[in-house]
mmCIF file of the N, C-alpha and C atoms, coordinates in Angstrom:
data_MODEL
# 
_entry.id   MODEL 
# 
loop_
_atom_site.group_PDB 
_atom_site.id 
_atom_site.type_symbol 
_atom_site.label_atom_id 
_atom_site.label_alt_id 
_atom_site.label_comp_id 
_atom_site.label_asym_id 
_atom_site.label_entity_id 
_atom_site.label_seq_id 
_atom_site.pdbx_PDB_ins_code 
_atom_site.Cartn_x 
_atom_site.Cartn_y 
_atom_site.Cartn_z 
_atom_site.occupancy 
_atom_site.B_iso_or_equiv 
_atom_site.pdbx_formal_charge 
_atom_site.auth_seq_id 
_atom_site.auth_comp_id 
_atom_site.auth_asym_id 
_atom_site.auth_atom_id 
_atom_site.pdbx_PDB_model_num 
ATOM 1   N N  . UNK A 1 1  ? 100.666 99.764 140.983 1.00 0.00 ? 1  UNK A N  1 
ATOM 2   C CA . UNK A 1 1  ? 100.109 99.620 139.639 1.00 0.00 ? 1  UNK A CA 1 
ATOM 3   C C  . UNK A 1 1  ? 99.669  98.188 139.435 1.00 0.00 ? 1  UNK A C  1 
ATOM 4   N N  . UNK A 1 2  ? 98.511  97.776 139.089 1.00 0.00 ? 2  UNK A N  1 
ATOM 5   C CA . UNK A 1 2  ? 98.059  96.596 138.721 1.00 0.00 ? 2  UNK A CA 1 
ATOM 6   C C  . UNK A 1 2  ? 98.196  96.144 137.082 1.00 0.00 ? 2  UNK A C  1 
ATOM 7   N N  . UNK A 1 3  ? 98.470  95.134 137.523 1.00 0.00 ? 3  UNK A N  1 
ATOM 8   C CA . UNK A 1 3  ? 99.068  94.526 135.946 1.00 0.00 ? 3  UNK A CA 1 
ATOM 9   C C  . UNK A 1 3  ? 97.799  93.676 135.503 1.00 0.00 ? 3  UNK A C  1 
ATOM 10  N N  . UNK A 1 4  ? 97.915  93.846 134.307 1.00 0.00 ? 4  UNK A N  1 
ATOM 11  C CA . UNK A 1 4  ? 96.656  92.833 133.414 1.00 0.00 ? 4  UNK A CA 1 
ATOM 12  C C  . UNK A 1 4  ? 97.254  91.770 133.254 1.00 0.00 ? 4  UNK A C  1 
ATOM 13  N N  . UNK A 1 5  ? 96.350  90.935 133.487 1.00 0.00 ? 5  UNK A N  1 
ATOM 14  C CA . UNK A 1 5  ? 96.947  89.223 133.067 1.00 0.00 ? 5  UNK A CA 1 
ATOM 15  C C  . UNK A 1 5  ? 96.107  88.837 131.588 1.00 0.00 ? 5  UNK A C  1 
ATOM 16  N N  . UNK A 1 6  ? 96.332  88.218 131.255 1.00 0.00 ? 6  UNK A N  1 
ATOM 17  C CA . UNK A 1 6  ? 95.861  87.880 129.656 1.00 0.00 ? 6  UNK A CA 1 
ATOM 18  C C  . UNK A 1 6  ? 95.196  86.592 130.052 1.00 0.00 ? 6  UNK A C  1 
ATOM 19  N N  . UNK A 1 7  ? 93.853  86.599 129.581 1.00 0.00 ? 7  UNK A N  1 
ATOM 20  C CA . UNK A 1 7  ? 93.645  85.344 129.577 1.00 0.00 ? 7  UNK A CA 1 
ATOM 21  C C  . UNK A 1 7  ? 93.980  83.947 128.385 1.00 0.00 ? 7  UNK A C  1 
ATOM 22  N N  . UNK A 1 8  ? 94.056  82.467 128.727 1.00 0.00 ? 8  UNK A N  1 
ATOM 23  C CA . UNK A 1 8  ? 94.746  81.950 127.975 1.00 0.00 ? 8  UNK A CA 1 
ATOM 24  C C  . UNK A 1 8  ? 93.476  81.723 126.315 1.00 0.00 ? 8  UNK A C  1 
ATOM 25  N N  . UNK A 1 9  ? 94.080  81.790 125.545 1.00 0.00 ? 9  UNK A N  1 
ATOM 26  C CA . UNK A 1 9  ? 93.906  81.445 124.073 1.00 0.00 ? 9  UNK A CA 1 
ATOM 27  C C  . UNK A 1 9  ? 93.177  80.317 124.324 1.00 0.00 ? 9  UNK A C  1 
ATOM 28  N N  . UNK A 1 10 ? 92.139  80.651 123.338 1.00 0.00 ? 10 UNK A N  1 
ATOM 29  C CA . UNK A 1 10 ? 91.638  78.888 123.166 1.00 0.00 ? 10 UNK A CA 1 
ATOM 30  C C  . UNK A 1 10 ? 91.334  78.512 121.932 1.00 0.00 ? 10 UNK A C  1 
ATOM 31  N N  . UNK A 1 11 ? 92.289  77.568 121.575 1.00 0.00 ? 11 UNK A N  1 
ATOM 32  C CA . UNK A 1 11 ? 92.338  77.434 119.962 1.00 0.00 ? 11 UNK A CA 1 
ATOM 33  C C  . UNK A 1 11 ? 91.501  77.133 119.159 1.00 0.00 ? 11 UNK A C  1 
ATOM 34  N N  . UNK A 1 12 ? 89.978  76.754 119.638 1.00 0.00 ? 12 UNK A N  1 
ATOM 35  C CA . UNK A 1 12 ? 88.850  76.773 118.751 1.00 0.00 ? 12 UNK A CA 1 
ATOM 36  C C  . UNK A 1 12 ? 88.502  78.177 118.642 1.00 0.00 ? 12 UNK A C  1 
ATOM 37  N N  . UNK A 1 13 ? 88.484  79.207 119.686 1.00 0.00 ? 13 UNK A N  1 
ATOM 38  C CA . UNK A 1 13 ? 87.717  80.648 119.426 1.00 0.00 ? 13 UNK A CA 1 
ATOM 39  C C  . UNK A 1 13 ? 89.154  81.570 118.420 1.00 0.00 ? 13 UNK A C  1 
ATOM 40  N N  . UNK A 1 14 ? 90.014  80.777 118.288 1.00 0.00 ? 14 UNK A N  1 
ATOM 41  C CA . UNK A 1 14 ? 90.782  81.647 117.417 1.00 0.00 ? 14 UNK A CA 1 
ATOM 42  C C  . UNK A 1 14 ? 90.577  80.658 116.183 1.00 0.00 ? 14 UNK A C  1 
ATOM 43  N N  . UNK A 1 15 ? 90.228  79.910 116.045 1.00 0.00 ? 15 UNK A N  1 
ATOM 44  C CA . UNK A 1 15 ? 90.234  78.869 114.154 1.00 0.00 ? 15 UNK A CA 1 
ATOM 45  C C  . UNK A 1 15 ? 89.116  79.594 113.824 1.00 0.00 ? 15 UNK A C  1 
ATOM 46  N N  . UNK A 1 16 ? 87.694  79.684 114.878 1.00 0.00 ? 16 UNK A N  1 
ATOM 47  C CA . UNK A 1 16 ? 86.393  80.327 114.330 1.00 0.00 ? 16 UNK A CA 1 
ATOM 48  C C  . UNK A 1 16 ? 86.560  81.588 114.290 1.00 0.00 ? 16 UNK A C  1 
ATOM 49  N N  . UNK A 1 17 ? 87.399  81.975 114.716 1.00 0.00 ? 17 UNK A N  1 
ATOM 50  C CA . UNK A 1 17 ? 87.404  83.837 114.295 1.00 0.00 ? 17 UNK A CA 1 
ATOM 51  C C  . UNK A 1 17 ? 88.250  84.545 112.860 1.00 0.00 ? 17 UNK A C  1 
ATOM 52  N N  . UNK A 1 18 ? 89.487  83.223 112.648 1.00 0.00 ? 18 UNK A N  1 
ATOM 53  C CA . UNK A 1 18 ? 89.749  83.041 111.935 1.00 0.00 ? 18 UNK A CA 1 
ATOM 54  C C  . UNK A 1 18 ? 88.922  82.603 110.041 1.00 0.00 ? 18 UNK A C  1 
ATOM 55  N N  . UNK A 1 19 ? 88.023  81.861 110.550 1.00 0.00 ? 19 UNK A N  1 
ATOM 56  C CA . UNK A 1 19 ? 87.555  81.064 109.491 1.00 0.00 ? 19 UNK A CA 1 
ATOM 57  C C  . UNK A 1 19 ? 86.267  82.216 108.991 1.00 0.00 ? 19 UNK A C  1 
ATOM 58  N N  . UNK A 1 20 ? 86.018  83.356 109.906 1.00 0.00 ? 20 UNK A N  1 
ATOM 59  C CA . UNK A 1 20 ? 84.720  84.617 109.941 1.00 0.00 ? 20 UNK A CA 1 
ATOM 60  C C  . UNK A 1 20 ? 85.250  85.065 109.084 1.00 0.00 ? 20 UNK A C  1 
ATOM 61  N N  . UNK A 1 21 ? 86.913  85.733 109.462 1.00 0.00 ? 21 UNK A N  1 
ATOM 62  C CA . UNK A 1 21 ? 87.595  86.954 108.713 1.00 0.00 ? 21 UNK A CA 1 
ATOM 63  C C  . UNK A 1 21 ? 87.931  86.199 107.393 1.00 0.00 ? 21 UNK A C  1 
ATOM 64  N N  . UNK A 1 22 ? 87.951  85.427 106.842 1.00 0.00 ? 22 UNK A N  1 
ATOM 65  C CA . UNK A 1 22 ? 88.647  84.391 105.883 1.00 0.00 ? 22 UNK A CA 1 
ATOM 66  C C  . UNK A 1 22 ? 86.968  84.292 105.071 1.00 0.00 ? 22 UNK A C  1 
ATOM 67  N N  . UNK A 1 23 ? 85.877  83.987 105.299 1.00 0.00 ? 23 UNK A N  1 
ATOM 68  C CA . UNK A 1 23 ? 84.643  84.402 104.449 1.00 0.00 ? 23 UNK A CA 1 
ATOM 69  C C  . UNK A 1 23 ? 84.679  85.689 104.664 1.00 0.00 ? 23 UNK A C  1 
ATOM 70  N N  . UNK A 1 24 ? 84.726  86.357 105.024 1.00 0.00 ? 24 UNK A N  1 
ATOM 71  C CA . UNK A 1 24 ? 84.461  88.541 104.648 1.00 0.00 ? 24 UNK A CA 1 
ATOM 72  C C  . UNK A 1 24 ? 84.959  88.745 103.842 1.00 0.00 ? 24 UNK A C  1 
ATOM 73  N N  . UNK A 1 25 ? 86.162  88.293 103.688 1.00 0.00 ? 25 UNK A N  1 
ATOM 74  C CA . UNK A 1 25 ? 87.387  88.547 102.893 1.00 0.00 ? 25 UNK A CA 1 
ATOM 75  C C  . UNK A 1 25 ? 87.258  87.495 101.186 1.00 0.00 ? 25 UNK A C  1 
ATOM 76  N N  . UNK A 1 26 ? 86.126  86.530 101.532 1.00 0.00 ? 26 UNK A N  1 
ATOM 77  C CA . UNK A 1 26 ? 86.030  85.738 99.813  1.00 0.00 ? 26 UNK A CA 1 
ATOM 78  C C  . UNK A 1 26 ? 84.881  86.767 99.806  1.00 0.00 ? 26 UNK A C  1 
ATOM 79  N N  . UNK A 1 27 ? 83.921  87.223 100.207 1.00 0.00 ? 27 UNK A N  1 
ATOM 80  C CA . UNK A 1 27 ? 82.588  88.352 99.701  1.00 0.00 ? 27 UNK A CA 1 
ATOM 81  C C  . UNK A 1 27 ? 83.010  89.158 99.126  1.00 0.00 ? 27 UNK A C  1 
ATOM 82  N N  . UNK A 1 28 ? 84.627  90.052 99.326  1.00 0.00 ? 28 UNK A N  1 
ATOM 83  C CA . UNK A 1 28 ? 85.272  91.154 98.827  1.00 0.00 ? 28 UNK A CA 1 
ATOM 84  C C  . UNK A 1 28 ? 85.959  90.974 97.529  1.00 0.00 ? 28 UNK A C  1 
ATOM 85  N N  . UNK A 1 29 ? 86.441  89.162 97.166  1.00 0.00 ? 29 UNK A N  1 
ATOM 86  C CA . UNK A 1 29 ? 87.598  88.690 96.565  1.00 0.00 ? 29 UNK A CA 1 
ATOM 87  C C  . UNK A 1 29 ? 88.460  88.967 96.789  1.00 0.00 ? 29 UNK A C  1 
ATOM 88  N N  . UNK A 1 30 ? 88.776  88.536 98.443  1.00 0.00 ? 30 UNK A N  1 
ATOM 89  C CA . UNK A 1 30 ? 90.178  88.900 98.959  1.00 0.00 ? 30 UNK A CA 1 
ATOM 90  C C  . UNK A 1 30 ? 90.331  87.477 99.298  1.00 0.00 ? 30 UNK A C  1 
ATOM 91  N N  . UNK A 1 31 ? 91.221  86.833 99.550  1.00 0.00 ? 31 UNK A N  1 
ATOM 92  C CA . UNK A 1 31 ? 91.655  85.816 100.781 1.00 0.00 ? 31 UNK A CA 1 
ATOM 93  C C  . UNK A 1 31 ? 92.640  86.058 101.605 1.00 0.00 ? 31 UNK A C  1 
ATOM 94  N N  . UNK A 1 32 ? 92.740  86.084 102.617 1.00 0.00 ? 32 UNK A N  1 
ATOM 95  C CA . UNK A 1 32 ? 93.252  86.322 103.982 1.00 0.00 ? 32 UNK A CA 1 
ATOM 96  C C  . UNK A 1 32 ? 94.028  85.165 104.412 1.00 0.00 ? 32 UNK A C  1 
ATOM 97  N N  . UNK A 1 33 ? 95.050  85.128 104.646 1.00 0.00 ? 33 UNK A N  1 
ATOM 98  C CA . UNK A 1 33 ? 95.886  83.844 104.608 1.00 0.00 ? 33 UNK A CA 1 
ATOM 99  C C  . UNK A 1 33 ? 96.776  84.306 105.886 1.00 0.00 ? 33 UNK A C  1 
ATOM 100 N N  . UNK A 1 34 ? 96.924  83.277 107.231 1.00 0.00 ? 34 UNK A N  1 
ATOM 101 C CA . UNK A 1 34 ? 97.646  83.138 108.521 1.00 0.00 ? 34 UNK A CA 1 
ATOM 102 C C  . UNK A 1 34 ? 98.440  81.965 108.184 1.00 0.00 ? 34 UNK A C  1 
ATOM 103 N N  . UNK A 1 35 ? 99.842  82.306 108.570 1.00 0.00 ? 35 UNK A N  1 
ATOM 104 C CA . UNK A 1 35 ? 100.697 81.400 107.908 1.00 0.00 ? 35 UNK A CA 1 
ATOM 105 C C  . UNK A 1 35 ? 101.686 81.973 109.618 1.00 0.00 ? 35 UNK A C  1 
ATOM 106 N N  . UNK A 1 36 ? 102.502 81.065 110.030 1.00 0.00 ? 36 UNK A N  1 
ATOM 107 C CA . UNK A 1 36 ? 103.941 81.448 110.882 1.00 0.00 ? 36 UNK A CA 1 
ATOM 108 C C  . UNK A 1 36 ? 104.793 81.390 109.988 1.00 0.00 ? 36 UNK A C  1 
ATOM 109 N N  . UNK A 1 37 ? 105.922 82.230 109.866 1.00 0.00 ? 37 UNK A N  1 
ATOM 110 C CA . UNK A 1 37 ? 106.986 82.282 109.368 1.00 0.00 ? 37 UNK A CA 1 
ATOM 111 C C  . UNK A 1 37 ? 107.898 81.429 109.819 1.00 0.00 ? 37 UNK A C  1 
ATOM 112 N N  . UNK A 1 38 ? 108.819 80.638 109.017 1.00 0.00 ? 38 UNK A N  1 
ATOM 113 C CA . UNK A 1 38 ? 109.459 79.536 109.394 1.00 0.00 ? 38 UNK A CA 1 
ATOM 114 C C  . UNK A 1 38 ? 110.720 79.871 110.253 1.00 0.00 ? 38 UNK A C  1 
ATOM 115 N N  . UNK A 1 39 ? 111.130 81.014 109.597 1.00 0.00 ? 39 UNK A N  1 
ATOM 116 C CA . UNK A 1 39 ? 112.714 81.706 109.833 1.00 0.00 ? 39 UNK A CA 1 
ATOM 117 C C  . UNK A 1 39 ? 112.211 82.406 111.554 1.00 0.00 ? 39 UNK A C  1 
ATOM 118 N N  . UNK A 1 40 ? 111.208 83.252 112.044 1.00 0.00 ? 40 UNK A N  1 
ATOM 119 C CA . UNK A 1 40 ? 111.077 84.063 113.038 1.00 0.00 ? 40 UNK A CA 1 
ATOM 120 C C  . UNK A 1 40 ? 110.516 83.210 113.768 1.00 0.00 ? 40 UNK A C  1 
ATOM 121 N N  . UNK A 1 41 ? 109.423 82.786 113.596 1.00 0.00 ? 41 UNK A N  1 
ATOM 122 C CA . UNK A 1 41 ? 108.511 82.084 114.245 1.00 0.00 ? 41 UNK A CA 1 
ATOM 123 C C  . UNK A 1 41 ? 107.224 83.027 114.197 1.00 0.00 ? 41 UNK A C  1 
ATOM 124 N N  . UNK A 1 42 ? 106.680 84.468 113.588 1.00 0.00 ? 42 UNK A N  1 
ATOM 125 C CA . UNK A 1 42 ? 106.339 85.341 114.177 1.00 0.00 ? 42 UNK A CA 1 
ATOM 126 C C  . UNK A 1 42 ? 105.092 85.136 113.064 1.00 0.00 ? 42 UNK A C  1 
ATOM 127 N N  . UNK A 1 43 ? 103.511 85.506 113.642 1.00 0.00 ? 43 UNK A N  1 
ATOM 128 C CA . UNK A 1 43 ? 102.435 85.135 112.620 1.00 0.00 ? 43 UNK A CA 1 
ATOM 129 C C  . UNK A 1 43 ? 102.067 86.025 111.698 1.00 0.00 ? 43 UNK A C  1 
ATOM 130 N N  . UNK A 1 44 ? 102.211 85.500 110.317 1.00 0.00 ? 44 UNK A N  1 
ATOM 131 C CA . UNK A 1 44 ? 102.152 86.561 109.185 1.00 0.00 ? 44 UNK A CA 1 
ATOM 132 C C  . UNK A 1 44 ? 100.741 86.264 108.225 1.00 0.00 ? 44 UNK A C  1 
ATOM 133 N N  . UNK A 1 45 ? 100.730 87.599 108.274 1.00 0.00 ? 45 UNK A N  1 
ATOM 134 C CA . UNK A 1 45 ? 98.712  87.729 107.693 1.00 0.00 ? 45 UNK A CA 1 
ATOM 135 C C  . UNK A 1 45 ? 99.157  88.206 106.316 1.00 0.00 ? 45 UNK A C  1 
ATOM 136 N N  . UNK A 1 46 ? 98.693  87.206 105.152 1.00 0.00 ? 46 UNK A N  1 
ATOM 137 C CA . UNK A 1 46 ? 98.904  88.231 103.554 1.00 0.00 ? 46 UNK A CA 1 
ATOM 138 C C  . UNK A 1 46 ? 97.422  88.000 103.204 1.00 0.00 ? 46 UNK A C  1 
ATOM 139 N N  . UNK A 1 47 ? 97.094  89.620 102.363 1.00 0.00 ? 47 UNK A N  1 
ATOM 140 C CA . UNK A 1 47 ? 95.592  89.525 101.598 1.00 0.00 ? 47 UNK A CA 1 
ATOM 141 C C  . UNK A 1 47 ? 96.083  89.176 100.576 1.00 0.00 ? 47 UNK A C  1 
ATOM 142 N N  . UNK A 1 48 ? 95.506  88.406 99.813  1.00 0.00 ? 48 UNK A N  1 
ATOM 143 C CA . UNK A 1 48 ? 95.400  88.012 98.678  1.00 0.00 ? 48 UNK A CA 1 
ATOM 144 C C  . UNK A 1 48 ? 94.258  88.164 97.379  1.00 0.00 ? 48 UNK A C  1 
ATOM 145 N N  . UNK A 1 49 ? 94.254  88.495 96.605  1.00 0.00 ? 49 UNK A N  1 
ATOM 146 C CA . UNK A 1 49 ? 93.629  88.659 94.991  1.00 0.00 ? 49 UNK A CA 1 
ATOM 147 C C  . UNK A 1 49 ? 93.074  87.913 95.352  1.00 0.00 ? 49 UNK A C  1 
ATOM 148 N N  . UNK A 1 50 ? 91.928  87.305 95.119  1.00 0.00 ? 50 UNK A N  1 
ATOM 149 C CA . UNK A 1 50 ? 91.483  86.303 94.824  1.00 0.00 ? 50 UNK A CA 1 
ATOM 150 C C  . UNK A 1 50 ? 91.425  85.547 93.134  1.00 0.00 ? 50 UNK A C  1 
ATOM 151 N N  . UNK A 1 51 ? 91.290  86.161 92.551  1.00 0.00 ? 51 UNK A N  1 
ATOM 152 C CA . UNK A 1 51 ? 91.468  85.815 90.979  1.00 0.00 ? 51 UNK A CA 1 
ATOM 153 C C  . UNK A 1 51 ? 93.019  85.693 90.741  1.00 0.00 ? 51 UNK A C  1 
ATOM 154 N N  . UNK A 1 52 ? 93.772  86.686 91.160  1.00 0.00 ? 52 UNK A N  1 
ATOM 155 C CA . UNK A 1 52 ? 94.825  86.668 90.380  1.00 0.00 ? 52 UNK A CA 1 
ATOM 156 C C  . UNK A 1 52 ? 96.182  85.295 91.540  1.00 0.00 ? 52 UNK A C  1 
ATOM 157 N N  . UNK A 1 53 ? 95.910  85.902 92.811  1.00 0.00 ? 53 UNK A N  1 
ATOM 158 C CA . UNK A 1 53 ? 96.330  84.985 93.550  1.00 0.00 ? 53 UNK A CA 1 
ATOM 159 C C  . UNK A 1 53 ? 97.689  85.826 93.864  1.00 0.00 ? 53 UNK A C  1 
ATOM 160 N N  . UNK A 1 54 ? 97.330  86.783 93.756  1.00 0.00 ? 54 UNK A N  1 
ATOM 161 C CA . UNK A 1 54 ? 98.484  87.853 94.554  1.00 0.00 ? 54 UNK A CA 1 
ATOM 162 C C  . UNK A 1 54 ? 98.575  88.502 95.043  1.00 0.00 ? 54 UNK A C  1 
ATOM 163 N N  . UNK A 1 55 ? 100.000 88.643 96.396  1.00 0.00 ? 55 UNK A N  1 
ATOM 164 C CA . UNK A 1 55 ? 99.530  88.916 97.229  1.00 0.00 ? 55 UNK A CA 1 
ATOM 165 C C  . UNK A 1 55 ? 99.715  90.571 97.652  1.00 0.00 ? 55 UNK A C  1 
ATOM 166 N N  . UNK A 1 56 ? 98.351  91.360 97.860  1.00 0.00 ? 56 UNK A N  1 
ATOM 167 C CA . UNK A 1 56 ? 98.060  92.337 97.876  1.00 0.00 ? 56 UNK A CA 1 
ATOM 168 C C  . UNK A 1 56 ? 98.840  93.116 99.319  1.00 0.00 ? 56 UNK A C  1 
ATOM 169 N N  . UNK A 1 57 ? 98.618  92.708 100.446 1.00 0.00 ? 57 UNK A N  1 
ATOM 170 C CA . UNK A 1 57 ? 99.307  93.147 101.309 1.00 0.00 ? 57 UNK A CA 1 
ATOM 171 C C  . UNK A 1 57 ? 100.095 92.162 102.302 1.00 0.00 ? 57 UNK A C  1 
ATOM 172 N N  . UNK A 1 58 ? 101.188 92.479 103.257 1.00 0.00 ? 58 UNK A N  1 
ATOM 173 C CA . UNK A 1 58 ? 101.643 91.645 104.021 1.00 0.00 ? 58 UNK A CA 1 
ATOM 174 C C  . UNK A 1 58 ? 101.681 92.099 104.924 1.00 0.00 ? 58 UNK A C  1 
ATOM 175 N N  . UNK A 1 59 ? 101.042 91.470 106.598 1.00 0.00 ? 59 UNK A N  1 
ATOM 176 C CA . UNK A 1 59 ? 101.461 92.183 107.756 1.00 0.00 ? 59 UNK A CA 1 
ATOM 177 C C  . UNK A 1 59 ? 102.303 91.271 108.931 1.00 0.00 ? 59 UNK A C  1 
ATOM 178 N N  . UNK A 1 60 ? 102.861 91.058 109.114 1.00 0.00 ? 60 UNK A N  1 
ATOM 179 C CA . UNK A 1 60 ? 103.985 92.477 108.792 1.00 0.00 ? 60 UNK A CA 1 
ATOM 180 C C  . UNK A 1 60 ? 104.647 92.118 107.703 1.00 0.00 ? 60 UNK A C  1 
ATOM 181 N N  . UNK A 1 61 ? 105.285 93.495 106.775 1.00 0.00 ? 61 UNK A N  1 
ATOM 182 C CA . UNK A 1 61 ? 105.927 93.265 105.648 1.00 0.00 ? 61 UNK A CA 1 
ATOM 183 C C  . UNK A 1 61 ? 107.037 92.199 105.700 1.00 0.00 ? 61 UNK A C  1 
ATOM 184 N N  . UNK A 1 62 ? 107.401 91.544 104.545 1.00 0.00 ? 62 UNK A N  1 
ATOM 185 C CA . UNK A 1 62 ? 108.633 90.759 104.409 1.00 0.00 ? 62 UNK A CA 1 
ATOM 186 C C  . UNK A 1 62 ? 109.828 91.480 105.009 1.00 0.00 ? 62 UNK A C  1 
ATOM 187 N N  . UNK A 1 63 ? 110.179 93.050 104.386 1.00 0.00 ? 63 UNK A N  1 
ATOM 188 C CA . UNK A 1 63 ? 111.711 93.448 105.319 1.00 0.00 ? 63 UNK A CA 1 
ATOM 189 C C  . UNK A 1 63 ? 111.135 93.475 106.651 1.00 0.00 ? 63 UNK A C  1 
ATOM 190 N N  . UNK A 1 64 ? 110.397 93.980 107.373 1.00 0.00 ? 64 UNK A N  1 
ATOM 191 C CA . UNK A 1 64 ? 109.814 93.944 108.812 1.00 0.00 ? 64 UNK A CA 1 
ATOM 192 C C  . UNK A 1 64 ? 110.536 92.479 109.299 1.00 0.00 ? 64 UNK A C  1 
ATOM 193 N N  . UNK A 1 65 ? 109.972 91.910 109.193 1.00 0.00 ? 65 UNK A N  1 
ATOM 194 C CA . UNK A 1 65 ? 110.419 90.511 109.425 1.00 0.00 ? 65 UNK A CA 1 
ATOM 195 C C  . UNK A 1 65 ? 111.986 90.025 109.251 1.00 0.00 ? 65 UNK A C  1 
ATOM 196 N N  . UNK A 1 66 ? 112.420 90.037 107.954 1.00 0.00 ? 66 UNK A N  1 
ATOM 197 C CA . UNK A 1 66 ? 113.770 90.450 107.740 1.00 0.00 ? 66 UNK A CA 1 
ATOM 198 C C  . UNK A 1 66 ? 114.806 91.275 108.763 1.00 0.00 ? 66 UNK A C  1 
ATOM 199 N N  . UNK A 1 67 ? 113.921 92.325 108.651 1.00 0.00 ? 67 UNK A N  1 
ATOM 200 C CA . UNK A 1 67 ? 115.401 93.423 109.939 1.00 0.00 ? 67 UNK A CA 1 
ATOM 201 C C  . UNK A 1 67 ? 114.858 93.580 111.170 1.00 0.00 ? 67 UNK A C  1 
ATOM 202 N N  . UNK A 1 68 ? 113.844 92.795 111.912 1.00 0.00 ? 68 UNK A N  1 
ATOM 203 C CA . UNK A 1 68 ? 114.152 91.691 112.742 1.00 0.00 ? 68 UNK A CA 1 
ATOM 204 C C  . UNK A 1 68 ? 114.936 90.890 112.969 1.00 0.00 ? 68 UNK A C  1 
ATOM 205 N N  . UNK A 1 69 ? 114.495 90.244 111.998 1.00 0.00 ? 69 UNK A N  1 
ATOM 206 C CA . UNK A 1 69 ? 115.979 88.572 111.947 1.00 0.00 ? 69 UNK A CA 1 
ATOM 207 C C  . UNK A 1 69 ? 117.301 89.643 112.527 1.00 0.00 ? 69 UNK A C  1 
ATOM 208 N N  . UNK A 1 70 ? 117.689 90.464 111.588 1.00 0.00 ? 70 UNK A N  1 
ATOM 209 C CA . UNK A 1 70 ? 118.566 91.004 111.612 1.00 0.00 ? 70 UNK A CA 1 
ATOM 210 C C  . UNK A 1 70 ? 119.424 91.698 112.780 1.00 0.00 ? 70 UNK A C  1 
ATOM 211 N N  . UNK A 1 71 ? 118.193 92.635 113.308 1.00 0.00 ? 71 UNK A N  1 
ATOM 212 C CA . UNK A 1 71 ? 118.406 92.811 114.776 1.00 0.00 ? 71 UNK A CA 1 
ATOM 213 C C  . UNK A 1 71 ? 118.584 92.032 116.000 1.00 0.00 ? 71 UNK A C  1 
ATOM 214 N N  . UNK A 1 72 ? 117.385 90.887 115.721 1.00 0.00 ? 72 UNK A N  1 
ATOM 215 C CA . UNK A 1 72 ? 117.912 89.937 116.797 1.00 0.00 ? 72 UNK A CA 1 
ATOM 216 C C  . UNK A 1 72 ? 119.346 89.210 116.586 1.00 0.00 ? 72 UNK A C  1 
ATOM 217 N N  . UNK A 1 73 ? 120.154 89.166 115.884 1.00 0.00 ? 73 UNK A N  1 
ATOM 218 C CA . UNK A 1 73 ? 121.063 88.547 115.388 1.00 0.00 ? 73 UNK A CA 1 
ATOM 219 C C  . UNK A 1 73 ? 122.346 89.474 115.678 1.00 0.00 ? 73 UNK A C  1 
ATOM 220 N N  . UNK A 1 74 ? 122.174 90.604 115.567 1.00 0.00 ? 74 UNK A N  1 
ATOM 221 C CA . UNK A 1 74 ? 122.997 91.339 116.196 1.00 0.00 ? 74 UNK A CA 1 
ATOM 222 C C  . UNK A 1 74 ? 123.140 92.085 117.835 1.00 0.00 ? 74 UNK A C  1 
ATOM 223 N N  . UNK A 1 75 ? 121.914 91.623 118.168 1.00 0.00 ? 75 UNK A N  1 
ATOM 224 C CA . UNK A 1 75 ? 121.703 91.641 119.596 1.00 0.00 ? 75 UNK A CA 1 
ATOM 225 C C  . UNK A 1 75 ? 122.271 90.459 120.206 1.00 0.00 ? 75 UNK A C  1 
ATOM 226 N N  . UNK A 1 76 ? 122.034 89.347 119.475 1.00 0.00 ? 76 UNK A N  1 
ATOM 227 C CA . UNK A 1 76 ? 123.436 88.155 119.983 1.00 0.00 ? 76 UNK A CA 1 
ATOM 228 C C  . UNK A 1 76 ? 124.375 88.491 119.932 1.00 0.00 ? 76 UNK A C  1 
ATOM 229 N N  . UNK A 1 77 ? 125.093 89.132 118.993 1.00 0.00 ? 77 UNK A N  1 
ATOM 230 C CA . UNK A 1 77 ? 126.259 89.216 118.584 1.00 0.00 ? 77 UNK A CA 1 
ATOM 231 C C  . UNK A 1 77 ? 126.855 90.173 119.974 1.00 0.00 ? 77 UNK A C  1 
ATOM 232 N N  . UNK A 1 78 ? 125.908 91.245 119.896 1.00 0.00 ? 78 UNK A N  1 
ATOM 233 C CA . UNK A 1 78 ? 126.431 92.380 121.195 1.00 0.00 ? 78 UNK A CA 1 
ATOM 234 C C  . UNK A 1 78 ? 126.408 91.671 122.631 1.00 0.00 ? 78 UNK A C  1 
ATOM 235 N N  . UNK A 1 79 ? 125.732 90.812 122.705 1.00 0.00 ? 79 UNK A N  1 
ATOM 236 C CA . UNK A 1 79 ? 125.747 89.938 123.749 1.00 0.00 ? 79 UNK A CA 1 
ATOM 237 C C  . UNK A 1 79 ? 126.361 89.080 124.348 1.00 0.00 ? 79 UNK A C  1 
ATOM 238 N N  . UNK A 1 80 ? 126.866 88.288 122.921 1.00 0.00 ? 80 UNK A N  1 
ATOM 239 C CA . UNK A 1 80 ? 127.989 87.690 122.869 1.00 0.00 ? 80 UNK A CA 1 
ATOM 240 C C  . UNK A 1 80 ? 129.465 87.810 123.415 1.00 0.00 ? 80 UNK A C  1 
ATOM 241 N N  . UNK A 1 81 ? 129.742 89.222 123.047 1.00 0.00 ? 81 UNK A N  1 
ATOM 242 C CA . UNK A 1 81 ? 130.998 89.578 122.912 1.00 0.00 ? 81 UNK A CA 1 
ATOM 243 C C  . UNK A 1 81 ? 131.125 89.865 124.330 1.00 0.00 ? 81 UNK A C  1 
ATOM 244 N N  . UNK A 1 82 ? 129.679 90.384 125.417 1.00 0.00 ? 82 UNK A N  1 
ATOM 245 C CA . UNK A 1 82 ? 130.266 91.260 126.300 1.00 0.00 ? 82 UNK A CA 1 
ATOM 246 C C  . UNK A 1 82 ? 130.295 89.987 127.724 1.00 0.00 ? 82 UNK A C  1 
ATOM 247 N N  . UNK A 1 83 ? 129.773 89.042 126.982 1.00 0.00 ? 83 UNK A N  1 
ATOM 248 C CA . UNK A 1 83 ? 129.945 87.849 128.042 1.00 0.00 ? 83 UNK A CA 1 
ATOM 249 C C  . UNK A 1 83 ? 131.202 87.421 128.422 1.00 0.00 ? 83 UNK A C  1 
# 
C-alpha cells in the first residue's frame, strides 16, 4: 500500500486563501475569524454577524474542544496509572 505524503504548507498560500474566504464572507455580512485555541492548541473557525458581532457558528464547537481536553486528560490519567 502506498502512503500519501503531504506536501509542506506554505504560509503565504494559506494567509491568501485565508484573506479570499474572509472577503466572501464580508459580501454575505459574515466574518470568518481563524483563531488557535489557547487551552488545545487546535485551529478554531467562528462565523460571525457582521453587524451584530455574534458569533453565528463555531467549528469545531466549544464542548468539541472541551471533551477533548477532557479525553486527552483522561487518556493520561489511564496511562499514567498503567506505567
Amino acid at each position: 500500500m502506498v502512503q500519501k505524503t503531504e506536501a509542506p504548507v506554505d504560509p503565504k498560500r494559506v494567509t491568501d486563501a485565508t484573506r479570499k474566504v474572509e472577503e466572501l464572507f464580508q459580501t454575505v455580512r459574515r466574518n470568518l475569524e481563524f483563531r488557535e485555541d489557547p487551552s488545545s492548541g487546535r485551529l478554531v473557525v467562528s462565523v460571525i454577524d457582521a453587524e451584530s458581532g455574534e458569533i453565528i457558528r463555531q467549528i469545531p464547537p466549544e464542548q468539541m474542544i472541551r471533551m477533548a481536553e477532557h479525553l486527552e486528560q483522561m487518556n493520561g490519567l489511564l496511562l499514567g496509572e498503567r506505567a
